[in-house]
C-alpha positions in Angstrom: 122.7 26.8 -6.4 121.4 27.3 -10.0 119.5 24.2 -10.0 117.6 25.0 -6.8 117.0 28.2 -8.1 115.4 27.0 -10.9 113.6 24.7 -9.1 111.8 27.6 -6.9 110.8 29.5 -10.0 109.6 26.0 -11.2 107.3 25.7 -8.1 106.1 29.2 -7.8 105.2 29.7 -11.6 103.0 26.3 -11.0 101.3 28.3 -8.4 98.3 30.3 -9.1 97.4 33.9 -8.5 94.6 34.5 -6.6 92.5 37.3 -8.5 92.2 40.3 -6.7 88.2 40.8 -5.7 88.3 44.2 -6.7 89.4 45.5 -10.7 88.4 42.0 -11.7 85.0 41.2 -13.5 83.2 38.4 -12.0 80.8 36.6 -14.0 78.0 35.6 -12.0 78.2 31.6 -12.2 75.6 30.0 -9.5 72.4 31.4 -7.7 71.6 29.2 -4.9 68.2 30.4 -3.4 67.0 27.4 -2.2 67.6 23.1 -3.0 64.7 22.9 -5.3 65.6 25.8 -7.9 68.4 24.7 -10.4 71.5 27.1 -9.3 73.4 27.7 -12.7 73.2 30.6 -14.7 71.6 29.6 -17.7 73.8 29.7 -21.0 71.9 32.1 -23.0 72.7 34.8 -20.7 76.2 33.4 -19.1 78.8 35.6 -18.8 76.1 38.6 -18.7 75.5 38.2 -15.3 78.3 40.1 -13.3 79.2 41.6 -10.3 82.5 44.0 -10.1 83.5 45.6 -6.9 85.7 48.5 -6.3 87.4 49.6 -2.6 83.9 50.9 -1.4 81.5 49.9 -4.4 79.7 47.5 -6.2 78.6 46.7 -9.6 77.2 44.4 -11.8 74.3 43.4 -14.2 71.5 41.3 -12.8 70.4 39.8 -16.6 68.1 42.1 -16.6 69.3 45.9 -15.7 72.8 46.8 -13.8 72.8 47.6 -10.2 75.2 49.7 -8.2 76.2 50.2 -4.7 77.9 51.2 -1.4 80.2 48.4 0.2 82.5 47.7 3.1 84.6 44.6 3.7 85.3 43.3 7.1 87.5 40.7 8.5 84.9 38.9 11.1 86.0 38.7 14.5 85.1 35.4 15.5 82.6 32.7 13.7 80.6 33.0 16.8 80.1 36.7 16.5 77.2 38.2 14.4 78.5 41.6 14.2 81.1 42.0 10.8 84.1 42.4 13.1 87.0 45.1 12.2 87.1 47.2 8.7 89.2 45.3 5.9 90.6 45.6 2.9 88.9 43.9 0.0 92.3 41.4 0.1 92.1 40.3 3.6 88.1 40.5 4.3 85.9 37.6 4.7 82.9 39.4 5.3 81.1 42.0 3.1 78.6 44.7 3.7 76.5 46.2 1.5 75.4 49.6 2.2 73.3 50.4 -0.1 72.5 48.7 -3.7 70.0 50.0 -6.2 69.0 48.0 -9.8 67.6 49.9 -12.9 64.1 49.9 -13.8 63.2 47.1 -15.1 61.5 46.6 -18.9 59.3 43.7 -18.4 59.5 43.2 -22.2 62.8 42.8 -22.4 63.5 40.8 -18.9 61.6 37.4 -19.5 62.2 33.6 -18.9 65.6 32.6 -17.6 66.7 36.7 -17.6 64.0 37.2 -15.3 64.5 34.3 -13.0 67.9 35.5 -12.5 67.4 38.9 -12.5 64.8 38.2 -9.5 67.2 35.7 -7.6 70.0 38.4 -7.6 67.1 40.9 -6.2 66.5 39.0 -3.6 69.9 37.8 -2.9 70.7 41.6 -2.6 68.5 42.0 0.0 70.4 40.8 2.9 73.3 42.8 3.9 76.2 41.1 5.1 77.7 37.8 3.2 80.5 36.0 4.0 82.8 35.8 1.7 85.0 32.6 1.0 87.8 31.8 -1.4 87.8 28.1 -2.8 90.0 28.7 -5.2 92.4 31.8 -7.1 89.6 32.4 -9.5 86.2 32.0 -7.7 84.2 34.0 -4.8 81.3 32.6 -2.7 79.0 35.3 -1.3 76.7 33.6 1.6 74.4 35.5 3.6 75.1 36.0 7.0 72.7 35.9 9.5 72.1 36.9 13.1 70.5 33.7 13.9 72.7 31.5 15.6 70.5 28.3 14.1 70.9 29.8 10.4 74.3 28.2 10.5 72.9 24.4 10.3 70.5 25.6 7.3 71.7 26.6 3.6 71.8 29.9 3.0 71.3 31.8 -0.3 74.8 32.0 -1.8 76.0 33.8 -5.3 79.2 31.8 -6.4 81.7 34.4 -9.1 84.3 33.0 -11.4 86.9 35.9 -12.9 87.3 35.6 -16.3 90.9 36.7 -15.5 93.5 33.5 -16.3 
């Protein structure tokens, strides 16, 4: 009896923990616009990039100026459906909504060169509202945009992948 129940706590402590999405800073790892643009954040302003979400917000720091915002989570309905499906908690949704999301004014001297690149990426990125939101592994988040389009599926979409720095 003892040795199996050392062999459970064994196994489980070999498992990982998946990070909660919310009360965990994500750093802001990949911008995937589109094939020809280089997708990694660039190491002078890793780990500044972020995005941190709370039940019903979001917010982060572009490279440039922070942003915050208004979110919902949804668990979709079907992968055929283009509407989000039914409200979720941020544990169990696949799909996220954002409401509404403002940046900061930018200062175009300060925002310049790879800050700026990024900083315009994540703009844009922002400006679709729903992303589905996948899990490939405890400590990482893919946010893909979600479109209407039943043909979008067979393209690449813009996508934002998020690392926790939590261990």
């Amino acid at each position: 009896m003892v040795g199996a129940a050392g062999l459970c706590v064994a196994v489980l402590s070999g498992c990982g923990v998946e990070s909660p999405l919310s009360n965990t800073s994500w750093q802001v790892a990949d911008v995937y616009t589109s094939p020809e643009y280089p997708s990694t954040v660039p190491d002078s302003i890793a780990g500044l990039v972020s995005i941190n979400f709370g039940n019903t917000t979001i917010s982060g720091f572009t490279g440039c100026v922070p942003l915050q915002g208004i979110v919902s989570f949804y668990q979709d309905a079907s992968e055929k459906s283009s509407s989000p499906g039914d409200p979720a908690t941020e544990v169990k949704a696949d799909i996220l909504r954002v409401d509404s999301i403002e940046f900061d004014e930018v200062n175009e001297e300060n925002c310049t060169g790879h800050a700026q690149f990024i900083h315009d990426a994540m703009v844009e990125f922002f400006k679709a509202s729903e992303y589905s939101l996948t899990r490939p592994s405890d400590h990482e988040v893919i946010l893909t945009v979600r479109s209407s389009d039943p043909q979008a599926r067979f393209l690449e979409q813009p996508a934002v992948r998020l690392v926790s720095s939590q261990s």
